[in-house]
Structure formats: structure tokens, C-alpha cells
N, C-alpha and C positions, 0 to 999 in steps of 0.2 A: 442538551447536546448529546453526541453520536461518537463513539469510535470504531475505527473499524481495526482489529489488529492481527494482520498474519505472522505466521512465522512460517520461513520454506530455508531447504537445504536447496543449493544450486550445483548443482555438475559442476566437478574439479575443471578450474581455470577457467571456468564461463563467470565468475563475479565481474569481470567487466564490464562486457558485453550486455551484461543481465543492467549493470546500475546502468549503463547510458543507454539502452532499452526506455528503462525507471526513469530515466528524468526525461527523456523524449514527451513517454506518455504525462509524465505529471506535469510538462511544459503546456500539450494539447491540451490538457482537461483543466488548467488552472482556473476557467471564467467557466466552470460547473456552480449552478446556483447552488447554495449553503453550503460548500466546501471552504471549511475555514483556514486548512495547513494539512500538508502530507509532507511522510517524512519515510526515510529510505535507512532504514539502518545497520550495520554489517556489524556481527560477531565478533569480537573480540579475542575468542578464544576456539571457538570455530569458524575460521576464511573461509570459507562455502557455505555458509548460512547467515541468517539476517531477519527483517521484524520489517516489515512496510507499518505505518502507521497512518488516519487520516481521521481526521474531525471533521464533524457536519454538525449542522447548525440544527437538524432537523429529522426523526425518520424517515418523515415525506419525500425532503429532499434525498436523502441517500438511496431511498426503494425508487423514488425515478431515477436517479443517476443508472441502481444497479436493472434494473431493465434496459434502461438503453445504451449503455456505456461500451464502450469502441470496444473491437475484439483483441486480445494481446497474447495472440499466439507464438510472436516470436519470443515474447516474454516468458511465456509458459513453457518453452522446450528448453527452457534453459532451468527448469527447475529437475530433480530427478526424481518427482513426482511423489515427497517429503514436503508436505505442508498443510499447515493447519490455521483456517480464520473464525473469529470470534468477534459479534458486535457485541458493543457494549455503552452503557449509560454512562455518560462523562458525569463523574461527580463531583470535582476539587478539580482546579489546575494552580498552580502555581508557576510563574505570574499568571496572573487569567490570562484567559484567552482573549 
């Protein structure tokens, strides 16, 4: 398995906007083949930054998604172009997945 994990700073007072953005898109893309679970998560100790998270079943799958997968510009202006993604080899979950 596959993760994919950002991390991005969002423009003061745009975390709203940005999460119902984020589940719009993770509603559309939910029946993406080998997408196991996405996840949206906000900062604790910085409210304008946050961690998207997603699992894939597969590299295959996730290199087709990221070719063809919808464009999210409205998502992207809401970032203040602060952020960083990293894939990575899913090794342990607890509970599994």
C-alpha cells in the first residue's frame, strides 16, 4: 500500500472554505479505483495549516489517479503556496486497513 501525505499552510480565514473545497473533492473522487480512505486534517496549534492524507491500494493505482485526476484550483488559491507532499510505503496500520 501507498500514502500520500501533504502538508500546506492555508490563507488566514480561508480554512473553511479550503475543508468544504476538501470534501466536495474527496466526495467526487471517492469510487477512484485503489483509494482506500482520505483524510483532511487541521492543526491543532496552527488554524491555517493541516495534513490531507490518502491511502492506495497500489502505485499503479495512485500514478493513474495522479495523471488524470480533476484539476483543484479553487482548492489551490486557498493555499498561500506553503506546502509540501511526500509518497510513501504504507508499512504498519493499526487497526489495519
Amino acid at each position: 500500500m501507498l500514502t500520500r501525505v501533504t502538508w500546506g499552510k492555508i490563507k488566514p480565514g480561508q480554512w473553511d472554505k479550503y475543508e468544504k473545497l476538501w470534501n466536495e473533492h474527496a466526495k467526487n473522487t471517492a469510487g477512484v479505483k485503489g483509494l482506500r480512505a482520505r483524510y483532511l486534517l487541521r492543526d491543532t496549534e496552527t488554524s491555517d495549516a493541516g495534513y490531507t492524507l490518502s491511502i492506495w491500494e497500489s502505485q499503479e493505482d495512485f500514478e493513474a489517479y495522479s495523471k488524470n485526476r480533476p484539476p483543484a484550483t479553487e482548492m489551490e488559491q486557498c493555499f498561500v503556496g506553503q506546502y509540501v507532499t511526500n509518497v510513501c510505503d504504507l508499512r504498519g496500520a493499526t487497526p489495519p486497513i
